[in-house]
C-alpha positions as CSV (number, residue, x, y, z in Angstrom):
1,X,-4.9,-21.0,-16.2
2,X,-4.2,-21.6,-12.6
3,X,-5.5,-18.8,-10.3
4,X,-4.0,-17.1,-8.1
5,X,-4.4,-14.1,-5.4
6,X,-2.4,-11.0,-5.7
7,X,-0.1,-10.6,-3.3
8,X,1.2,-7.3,-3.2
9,X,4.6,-6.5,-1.0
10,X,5.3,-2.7,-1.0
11,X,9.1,-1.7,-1.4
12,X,10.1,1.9,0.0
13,X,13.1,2.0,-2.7
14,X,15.4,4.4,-1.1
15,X,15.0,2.8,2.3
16,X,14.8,-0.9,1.1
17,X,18.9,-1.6,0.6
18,X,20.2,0.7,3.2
19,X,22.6,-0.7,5.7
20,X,23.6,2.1,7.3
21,X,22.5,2.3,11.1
22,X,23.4,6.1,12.1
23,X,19.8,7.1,11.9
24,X,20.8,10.8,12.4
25,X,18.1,12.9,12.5
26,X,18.3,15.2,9.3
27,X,20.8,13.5,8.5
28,X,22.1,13.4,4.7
29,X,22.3,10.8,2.3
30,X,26.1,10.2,3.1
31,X,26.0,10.4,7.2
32,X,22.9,7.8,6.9
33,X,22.5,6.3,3.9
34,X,20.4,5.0,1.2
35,X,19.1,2.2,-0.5
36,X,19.7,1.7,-4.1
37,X,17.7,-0.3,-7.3
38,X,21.6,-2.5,-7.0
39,X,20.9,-3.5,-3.5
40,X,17.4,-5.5,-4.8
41,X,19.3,-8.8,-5.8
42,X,18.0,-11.9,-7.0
43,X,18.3,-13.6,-3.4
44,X,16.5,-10.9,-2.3
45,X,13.8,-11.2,-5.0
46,X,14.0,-14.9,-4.4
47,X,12.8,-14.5,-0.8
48,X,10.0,-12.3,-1.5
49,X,9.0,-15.0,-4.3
50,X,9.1,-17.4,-1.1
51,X,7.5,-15.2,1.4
52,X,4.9,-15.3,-1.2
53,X,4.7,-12.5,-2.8
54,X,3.0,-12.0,-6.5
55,X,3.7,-8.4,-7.1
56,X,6.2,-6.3,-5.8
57,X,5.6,-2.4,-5.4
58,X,8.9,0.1,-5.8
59,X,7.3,3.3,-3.8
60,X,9.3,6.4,-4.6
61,X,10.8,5.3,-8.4
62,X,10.0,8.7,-10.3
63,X,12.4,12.2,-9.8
64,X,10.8,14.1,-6.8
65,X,12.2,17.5,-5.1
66,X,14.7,16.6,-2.5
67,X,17.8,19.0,-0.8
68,X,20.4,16.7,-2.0
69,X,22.5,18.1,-5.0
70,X,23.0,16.7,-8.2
71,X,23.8,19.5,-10.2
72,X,27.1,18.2,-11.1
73,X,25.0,15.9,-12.8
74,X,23.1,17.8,-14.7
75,X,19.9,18.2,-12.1
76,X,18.6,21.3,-11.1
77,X,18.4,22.2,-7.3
78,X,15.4,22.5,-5.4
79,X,14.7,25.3,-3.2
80,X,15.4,24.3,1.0
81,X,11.8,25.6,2.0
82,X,9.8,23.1,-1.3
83,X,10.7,19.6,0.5
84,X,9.8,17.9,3.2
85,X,12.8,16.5,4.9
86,X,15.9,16.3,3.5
87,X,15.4,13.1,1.2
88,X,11.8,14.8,-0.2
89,X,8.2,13.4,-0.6
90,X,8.1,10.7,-3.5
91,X,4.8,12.1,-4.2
92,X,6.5,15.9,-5.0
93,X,7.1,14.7,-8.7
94,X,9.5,17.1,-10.7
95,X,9.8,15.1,-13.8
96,X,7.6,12.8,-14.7
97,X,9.7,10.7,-17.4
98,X,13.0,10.7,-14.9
99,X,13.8,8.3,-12.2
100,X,15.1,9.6,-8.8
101,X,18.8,9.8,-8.7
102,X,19.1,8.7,-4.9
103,X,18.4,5.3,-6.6
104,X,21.1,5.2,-9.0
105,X,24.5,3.3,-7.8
106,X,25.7,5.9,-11.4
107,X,23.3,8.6,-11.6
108,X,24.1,9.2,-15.0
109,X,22.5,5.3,-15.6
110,X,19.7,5.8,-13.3
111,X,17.1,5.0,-16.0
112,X,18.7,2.0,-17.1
113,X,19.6,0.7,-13.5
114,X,15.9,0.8,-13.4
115,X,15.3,-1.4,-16.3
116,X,17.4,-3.8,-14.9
117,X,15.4,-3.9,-11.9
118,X,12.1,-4.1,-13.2
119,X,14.0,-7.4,-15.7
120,X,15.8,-9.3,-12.7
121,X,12.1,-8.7,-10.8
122,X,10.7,-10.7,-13.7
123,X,13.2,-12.9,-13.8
124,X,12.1,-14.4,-10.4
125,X,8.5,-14.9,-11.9
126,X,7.1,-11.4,-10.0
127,X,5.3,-8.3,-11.5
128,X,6.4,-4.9,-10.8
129,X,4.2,-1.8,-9.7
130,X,5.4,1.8,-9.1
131,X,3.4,5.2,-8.2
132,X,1.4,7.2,-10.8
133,X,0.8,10.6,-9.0
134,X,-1.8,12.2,-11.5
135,X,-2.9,14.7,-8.9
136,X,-0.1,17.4,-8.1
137,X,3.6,18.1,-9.0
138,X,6.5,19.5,-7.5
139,X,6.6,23.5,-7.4
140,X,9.8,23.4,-8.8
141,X,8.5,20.9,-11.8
142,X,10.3,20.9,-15.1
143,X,11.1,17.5,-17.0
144,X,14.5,17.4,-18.4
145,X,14.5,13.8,-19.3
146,X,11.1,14.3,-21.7
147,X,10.8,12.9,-25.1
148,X,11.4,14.7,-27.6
149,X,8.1,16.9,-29.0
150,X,6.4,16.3,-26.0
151,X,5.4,19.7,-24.0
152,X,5.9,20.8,-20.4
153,X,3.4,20.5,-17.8
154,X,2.3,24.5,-17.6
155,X,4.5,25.3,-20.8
156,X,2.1,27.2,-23.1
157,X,-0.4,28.0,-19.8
158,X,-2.2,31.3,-19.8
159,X,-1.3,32.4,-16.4
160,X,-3.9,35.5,-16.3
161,X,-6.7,33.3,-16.4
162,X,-7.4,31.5,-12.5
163,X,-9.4,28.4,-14.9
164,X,-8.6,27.5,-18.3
165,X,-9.9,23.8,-19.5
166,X,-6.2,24.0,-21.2
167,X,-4.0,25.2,-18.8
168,X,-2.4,22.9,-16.5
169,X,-2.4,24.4,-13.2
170,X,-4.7,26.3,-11.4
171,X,-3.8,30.2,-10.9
172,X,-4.3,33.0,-8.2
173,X,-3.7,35.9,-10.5
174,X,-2.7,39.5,-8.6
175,X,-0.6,37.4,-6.1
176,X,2.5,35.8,-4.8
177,X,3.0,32.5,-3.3
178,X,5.2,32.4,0.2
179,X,6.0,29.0,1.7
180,X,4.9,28.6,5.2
181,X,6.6,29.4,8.7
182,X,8.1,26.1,9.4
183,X,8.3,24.3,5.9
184,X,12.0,24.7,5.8
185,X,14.6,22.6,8.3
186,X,15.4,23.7,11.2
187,X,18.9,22.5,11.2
188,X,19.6,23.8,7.4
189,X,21.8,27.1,7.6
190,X,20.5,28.4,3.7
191,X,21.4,31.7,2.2
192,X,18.9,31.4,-0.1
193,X,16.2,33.8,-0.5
194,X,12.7,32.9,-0.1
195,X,10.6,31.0,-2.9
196,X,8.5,33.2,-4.5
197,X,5.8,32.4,-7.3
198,X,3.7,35.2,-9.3
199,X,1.2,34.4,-9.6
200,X,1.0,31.3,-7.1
201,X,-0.7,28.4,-8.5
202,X,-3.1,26.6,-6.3
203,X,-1.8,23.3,-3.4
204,X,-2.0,20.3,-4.3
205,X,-4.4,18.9,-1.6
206,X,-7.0,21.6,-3.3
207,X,-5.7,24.7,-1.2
208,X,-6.5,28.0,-3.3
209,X,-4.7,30.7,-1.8
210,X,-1.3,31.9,-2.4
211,X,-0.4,31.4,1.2
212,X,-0.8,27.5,2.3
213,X,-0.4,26.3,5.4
214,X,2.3,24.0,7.2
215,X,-0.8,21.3,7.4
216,X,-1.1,21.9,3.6
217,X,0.6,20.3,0.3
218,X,2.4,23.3,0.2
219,X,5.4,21.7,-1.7
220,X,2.9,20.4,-4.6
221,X,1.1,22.1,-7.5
222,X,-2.4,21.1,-8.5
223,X,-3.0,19.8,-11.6
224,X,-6.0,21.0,-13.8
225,X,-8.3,18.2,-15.3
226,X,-10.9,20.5,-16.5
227,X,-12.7,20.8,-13.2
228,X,-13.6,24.6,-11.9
229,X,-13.1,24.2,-8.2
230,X,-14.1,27.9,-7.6
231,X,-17.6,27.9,-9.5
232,X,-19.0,25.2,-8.4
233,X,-16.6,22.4,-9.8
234,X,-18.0,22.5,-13.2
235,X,-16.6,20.0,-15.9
236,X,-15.4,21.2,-18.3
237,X,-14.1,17.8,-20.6
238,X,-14.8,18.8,-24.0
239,X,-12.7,19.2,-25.2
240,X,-10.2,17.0,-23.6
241,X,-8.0,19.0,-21.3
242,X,-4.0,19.2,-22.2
243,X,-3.5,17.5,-18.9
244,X,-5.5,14.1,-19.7
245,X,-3.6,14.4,-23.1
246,X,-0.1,14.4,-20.9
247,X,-1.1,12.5,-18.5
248,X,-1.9,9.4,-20.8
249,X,1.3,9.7,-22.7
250,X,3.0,9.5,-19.2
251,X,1.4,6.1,-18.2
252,X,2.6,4.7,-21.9
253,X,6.2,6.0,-21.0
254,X,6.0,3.9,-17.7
255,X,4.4,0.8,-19.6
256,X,7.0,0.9,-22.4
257,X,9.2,0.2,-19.4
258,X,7.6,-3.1,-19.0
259,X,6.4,-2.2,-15.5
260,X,3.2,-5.1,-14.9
261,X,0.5,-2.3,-13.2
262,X,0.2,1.5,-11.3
263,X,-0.8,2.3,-7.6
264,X,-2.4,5.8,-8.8
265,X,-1.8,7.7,-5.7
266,X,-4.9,10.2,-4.4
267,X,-7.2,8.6,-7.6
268,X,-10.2,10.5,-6.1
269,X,-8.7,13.5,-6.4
270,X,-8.7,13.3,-10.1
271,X,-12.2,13.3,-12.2
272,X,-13.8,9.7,-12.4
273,X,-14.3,10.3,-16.3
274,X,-10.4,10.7,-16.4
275,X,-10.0,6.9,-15.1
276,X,-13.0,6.3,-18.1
277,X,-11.3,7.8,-20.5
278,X,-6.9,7.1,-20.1
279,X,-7.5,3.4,-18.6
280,X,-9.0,1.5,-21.5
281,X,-6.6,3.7,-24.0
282,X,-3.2,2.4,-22.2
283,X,-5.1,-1.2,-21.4
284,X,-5.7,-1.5,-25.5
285,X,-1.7,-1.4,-25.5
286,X,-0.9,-3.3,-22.8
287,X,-4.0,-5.0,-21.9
288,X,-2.2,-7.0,-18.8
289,X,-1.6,-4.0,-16.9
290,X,-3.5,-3.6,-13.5
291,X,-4.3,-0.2,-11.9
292,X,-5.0,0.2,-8.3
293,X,-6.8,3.0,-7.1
294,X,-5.9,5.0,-3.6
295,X,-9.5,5.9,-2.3
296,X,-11.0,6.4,0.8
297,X,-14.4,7.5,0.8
298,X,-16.9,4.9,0.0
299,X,-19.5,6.5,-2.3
300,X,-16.4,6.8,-4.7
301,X,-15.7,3.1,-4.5
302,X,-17.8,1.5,-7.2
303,X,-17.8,4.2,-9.3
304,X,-13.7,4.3,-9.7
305,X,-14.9,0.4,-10.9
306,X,-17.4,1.2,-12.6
307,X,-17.0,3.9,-14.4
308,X,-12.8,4.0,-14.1
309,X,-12.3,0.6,-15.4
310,X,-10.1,0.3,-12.2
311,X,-9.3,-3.6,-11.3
312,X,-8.3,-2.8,-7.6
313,X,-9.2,0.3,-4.7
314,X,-7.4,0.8,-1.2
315,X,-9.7,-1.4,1.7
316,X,-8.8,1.6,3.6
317,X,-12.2,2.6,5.4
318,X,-12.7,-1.0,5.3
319,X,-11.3,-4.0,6.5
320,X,-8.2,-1.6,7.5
321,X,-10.7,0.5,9.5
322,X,-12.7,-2.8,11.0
323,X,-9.6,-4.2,12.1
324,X,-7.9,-1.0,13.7
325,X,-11.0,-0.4,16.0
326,X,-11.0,-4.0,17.3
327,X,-7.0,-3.9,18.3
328,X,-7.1,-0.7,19.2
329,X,-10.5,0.2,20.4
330,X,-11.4,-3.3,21.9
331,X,-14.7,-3.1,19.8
332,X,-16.2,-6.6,18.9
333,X,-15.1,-8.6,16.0
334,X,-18.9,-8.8,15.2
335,X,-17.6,-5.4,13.1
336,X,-16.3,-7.7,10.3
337,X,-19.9,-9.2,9.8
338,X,-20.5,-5.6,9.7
339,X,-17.8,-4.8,6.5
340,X,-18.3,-8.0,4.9
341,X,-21.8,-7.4,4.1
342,X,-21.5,-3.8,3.1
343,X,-18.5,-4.4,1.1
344,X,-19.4,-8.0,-0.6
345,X,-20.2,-6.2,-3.5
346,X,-16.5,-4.9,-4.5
347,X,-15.1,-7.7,-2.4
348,X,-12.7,-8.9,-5.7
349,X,-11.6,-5.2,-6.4
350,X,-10.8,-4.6,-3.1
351,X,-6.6,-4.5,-1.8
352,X,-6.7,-5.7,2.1
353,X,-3.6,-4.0,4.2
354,X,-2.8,-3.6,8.0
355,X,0.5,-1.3,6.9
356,X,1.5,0.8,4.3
357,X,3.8,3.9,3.6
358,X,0.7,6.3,4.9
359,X,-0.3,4.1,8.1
360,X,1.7,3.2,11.6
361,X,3.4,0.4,11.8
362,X,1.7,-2.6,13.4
363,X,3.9,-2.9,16.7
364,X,4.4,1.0,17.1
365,X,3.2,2.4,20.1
366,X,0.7,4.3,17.5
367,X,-1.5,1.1,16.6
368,X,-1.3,-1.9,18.2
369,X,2.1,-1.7,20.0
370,X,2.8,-5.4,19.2
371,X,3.8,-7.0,15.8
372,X,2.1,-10.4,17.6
373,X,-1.2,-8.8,17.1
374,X,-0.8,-8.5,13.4
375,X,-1.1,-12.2,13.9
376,X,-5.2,-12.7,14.3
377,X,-5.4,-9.9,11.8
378,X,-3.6,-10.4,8.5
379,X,-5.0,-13.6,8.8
380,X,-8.5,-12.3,8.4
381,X,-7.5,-9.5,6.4
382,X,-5.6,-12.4,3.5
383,X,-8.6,-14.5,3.9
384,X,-12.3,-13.4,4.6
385,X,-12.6,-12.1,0.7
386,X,-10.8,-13.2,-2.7
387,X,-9.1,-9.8,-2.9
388,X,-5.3,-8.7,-3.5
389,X,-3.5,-8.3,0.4
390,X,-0.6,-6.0,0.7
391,X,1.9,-5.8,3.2
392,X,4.6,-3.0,3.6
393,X,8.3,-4.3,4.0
394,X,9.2,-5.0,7.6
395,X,5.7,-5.2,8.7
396,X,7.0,-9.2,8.4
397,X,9.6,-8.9,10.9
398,X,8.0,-6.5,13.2
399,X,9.4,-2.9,12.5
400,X,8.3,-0.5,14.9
401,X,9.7,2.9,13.3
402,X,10.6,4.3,16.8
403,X,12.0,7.8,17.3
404,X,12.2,10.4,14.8
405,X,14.2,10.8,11.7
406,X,13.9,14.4,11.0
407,X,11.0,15.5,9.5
408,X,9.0,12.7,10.4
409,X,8.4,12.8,14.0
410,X,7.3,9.9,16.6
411,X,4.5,8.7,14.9
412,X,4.6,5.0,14.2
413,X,5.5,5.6,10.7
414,X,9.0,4.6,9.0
415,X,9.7,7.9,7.2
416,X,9.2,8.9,3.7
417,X,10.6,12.1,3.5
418,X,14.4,11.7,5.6
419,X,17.3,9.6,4.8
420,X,17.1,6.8,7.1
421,X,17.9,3.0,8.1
422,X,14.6,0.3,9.0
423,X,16.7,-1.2,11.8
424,X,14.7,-4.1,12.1
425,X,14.3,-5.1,8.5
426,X,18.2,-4.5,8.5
427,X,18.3,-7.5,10.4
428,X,16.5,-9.4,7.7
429,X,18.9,-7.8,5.4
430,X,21.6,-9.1,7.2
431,X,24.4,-7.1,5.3
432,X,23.0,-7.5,2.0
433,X,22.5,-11.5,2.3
434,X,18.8,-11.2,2.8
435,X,18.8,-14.6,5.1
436,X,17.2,-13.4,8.6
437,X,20.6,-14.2,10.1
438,X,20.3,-11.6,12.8
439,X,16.7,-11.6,13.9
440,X,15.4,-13.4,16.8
441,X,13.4,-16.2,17.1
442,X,10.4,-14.5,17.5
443,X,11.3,-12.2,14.2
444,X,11.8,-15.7,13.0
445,X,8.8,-17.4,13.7
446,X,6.3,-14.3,12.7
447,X,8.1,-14.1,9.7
448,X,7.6,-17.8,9.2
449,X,3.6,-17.1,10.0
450,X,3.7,-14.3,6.8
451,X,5.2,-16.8,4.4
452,X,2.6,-19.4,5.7
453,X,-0.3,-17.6,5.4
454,X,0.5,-15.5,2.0
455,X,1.3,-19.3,0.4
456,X,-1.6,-20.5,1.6
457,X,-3.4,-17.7,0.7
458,X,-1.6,-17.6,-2.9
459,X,-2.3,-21.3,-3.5
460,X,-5.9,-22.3,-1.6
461,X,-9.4,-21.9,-4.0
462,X,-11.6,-21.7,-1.0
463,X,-9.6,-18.1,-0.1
464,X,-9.2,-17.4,-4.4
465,X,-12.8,-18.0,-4.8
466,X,-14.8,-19.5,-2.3
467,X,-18.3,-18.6,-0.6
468,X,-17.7,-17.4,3.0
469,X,-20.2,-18.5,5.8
470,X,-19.8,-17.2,9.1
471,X,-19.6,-19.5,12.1
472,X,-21.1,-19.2,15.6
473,X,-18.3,-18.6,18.5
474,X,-18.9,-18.9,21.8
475,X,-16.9,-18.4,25.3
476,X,-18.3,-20.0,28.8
477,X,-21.9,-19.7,27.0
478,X,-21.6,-16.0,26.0
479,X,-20.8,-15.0,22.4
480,X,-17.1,-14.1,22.5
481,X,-16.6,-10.0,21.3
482,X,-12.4,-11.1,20.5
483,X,-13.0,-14.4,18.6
484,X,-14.0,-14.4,14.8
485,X,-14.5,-17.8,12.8
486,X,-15.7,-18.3,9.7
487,X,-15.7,-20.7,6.5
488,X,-14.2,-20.2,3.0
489,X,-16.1,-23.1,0.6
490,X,-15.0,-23.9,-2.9
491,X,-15.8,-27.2,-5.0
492,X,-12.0,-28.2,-4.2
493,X,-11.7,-27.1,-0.5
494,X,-13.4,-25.7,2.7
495,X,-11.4,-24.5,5.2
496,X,-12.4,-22.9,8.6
497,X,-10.5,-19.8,10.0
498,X,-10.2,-19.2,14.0
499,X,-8.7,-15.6,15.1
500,X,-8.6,-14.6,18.6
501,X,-7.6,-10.9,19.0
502,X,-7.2,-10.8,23.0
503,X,-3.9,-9.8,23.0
504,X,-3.2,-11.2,26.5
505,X,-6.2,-13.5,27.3
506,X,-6.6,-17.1,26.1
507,X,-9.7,-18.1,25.3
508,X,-11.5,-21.7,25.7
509,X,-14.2,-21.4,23.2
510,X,-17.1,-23.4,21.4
511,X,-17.4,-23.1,17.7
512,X,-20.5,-24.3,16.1
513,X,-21.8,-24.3,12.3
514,X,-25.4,-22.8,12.0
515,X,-27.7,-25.0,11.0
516,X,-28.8,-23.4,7.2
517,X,-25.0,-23.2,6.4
518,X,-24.1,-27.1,7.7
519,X,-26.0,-28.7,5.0
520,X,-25.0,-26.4,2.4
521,X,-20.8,-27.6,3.1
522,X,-21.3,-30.9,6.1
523,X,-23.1,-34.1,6.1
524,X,-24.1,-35.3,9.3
525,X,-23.2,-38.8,8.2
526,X,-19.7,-38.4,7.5
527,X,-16.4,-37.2,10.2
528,X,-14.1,-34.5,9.4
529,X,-10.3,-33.9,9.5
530,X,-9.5,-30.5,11.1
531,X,-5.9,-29.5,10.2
532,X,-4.1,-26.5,10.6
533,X,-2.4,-25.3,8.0
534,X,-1.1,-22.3,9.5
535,X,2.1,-23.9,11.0
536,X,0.7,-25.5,14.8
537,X,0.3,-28.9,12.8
538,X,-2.9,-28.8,15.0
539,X,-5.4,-31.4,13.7
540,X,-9.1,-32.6,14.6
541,X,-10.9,-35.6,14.1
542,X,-15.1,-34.8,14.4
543,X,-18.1,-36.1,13.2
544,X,-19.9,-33.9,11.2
545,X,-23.1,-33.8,13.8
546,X,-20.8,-32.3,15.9
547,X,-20.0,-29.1,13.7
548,X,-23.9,-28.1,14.9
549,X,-24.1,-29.2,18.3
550,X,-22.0,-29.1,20.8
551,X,-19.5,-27.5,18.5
552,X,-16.0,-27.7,18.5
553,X,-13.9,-26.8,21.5
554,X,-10.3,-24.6,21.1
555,X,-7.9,-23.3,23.6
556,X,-6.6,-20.0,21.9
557,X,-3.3,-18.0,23.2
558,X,-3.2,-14.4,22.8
559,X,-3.4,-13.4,19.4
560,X,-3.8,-16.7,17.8
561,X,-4.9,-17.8,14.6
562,X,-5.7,-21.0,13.1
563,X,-6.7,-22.1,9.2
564,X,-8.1,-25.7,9.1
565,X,-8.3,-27.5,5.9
566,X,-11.4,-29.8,6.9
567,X,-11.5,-33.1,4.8
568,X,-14.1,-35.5,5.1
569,X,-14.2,-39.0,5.5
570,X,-17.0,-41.9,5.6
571,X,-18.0,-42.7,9.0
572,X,-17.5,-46.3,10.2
């Protein structure tokens, strides 16, 4: 079976398809629009497939609290100070087995318009990921659309009791929950009276008191997995909690639907012996499916393998950390040495990303103000390790989510919680044709860059598999701090990568093979074939000797980046 790397492109569904342009801040669904599962067409699908994506991740696919009504259609309403925004957090689940109606071109079909979705994605020969959020639920949770027999999250709860192995939530007993000063909008002139909850159940970011703060989950509900958080976080697993029980059945409902793997949002929020236990149960149905853990802290890392039979975890504190300090800290590119030692040992479990739904955009003013210095990055980021990459739509045409959409301020993020349009992915969209017809050339040529690298990336076994050896760099004698080079070797291939991450120097530099590594890949007695693969159509002709002393000599722009496929031939 040919191998190939996961390539992960992360959808934002309900801001994907949207054409609109009004960008009104607080706006509603009809003054600024939305993007539907319709608006994901087959020529869309078939330029992602190009771009070269493997797996394509719909963020924001399950019902979630949100101020827009649907009770003529059945949906209850949520209350105006429980959501964030007008649209709602994706992550505020309030039915599990539902889909989110903002999706739905006919609400009353929103599950089937789903299905359809997830068939014309396979269709083009990709897999399909959506959330799991196993740590918290909406405050106004209740799941209408559940099977039938299957029991509500807090139905048969003793609410007296603060801990019960077998209740779902968490409870404050003796008092009432109040939403905080400031969780409701501004703008939004709402009769209602205040949300109250006797007794309040504990946040969902692990906040136990009945009064959470704006900073807090406030709009989420903890779920109870059998830890007591309040004595000491004693497990209590045996046996099994109601909410592992749930949970599991959950994760089948979602499989049934043919969907290829999970992104399990906040996975370290949730006991390790969970992951143990519900992973191998849903893999012995559908033993394809992959699950992908969101984790930050590092000491949780190879345990979430280990012990959570997960296949992939966030490169968050990482590669994503690595790189964000060198762009926007102007600390040395010697910190990838750094990472790749520390990390070699999880290297194929680990997802490499420069944006996602939680992180600024590459050319806001919040990271690295320029979508050009994504450039020397997602190169090393697709290619120093055989791990899955991920990249966030519009990252590929430069999106810089400027101004503020409502809820979400200036921050450098495209907005999860507000109605909204992506204004320069619209241009991508071009009206629903999904050709590039109105970006610029430079759109057009960094978007050409992403679908270069990801096929190489997809195709190459040195990158799939291959040893990396790091190569020496140097810059009018000194070791460069901007430029980082290295090799990825495989019994098929060796290529060399070269990324300069001066964003408005270039650099003449000297790049030499150490000696131990050259006669492990080089023979002195043959010449090589430097090309570049990456689009310059760059190409070098060297005799190996060469590769240890004097080196090879580059002129890099700002922000360049280089992949040589080196081929050898006999010297004459």
């Amino acid at each position: 079976m040919k191998l190939s790397k996961i390539i992960i492109y992360q959808i934002f569904t309900r801001l994907f398809g949207n054409t609109l342009q009004t960008n009104k801040p607080f706006g509603t669904k009809e003054e600024n629009g939305t993007g539907k599962f319709n608006d994901i067409t087959p020529e869309a699908l078939v330029s992602l497939r190009e771009l070269g994506v493997t797996h394509v991740w719909y963020t924001g696919i399950i019902a979630h609290a949100t101020l827009t009504d649907y009770t003529a259609d059945g949906l209850p309403s949520d209350h105006y100070s429980l959501v964030k925004g007008r649209a709602g957090s994706p992550y505020a689940i309030k039915d599990y087995y539902d889909i989110a109606p903002d999706l739905a071109q006919d609400v009353t079909k929103r599950m089937e318009e789903f299905e359809s979705l997830v068939a014309r994605t396979h269709q083009q020969e990709l897999k399909v990921l959506i959330d799991f959020i196993p740590n918290h639920v909406a405050r106004s949770y209740k799941s209408l659309a559940k099977p039938e027999g299957v029991e509500d999250f807090g139905e048969t709860d003793n609410i007296h009791q603060a801990f019960s192995p077998q209740n779902n939530f968490y409870y404050l007993p003796g008092s009432t929950y109040t939403s905080p000063k400031g969780a409701a909008i501004k703008a939004l002139k709402n009769t209602e009276e205040t949300y109250r909850e006797t007794p309040a159940k504990a946040t969902g970011n692990d906040c136990f008191s009945p009064h959470p703060s704006v900073y807090d989950w406030y709009e989420t509900i903890k779920l109870n997995y059998g830890v007591d958080y309040q004595h000491g976080g004693s497990n209590h697993f045996d046996p099994l909690p109601g909410t592992w029980l749930k949970m599991r059945d959950i994760l089948l409902f979602w499989a049934s639907k043919k969907v290829d793997g999970f992104r399990c949002d906040m996975a370290e929020m949730v006991p390790v012996a969970f992951w143990g236990w519900v992973i191998p149960q849903v893999k012995a149905k559908y033993p394809e499916l992959i699950f992908i853990a969101e984790a930050y802290h590092p000491e949780q890392q190879m345990p979430l393998i280990q012990e959570g039979h997960f296949d992939y975890l966030y490169d968050k504190t990482g590669i994503y950390d690595t790189l964000h300090a060198i762009l926007t800290q102007h600390r040395p590119v010697s910190l990838i040495n750094d990472y790749y030692h520390q990390s070699q040992p999880l290297h194929q479990h680990l997802v490499g990303f420069l944006e996602n739904h939680d992180e600024p955009r590459l050319a806001s003013k919040s990271f690295a103000q320029s979508a050009q210095a994504g450039i020397p990055a997602m190169t090393v980021t697709a290619t120093l390790h055989q791990g899955p990459v991920l990249l966030y739509f519009g990252q590929e045409v430069g999106e810089p989510a400027e101004g503020t959409q409502g809820f979400s301020q200036e921050d450098g993020k495209t907005s999860i919680y507000d109605y909204c349009g992506v204004p320069e992915h619209q241009k991508w969209m071009n009206g629903g044709l999904f050709d590039g017809g109105l970006l610029t050339q430079q759109q057009i040529a960094l978007r050409n860059f992403y679908q270069t690298l990801l096929n190489v990336c997809k195709d190459s076994p040195a990158i799939q598999q291959g040893e990396m050896y790091p190569l020496t760099c140097t810059s009018a004698g000194n070791t460069t701090p901007f430029v980082y080079t290295y090799l990825r070797v495989h019994s098929q291939e060796t290529i060399g990568i070269v990324a300069n991450f001066h964003q408005s120097l270039s650099e003449i530099v000297r790049i030499r093979t150490e000696e131990e590594h050259f006669h492990q890949v080089f023979r002195s007695d043959r010449s090589y074939i430097f090309t570049d693969i990456l689009g310059s159509g760059k190409t070098l002709n060297l005799p190996g000797k060469q590769l240890i002393h004097p080196g090879i000599t580059l002129v890099l722009k700002p922000s360049d980046a280089f992949i040589f496929r080196i081929e050898e031939r006999e010297s004459k």
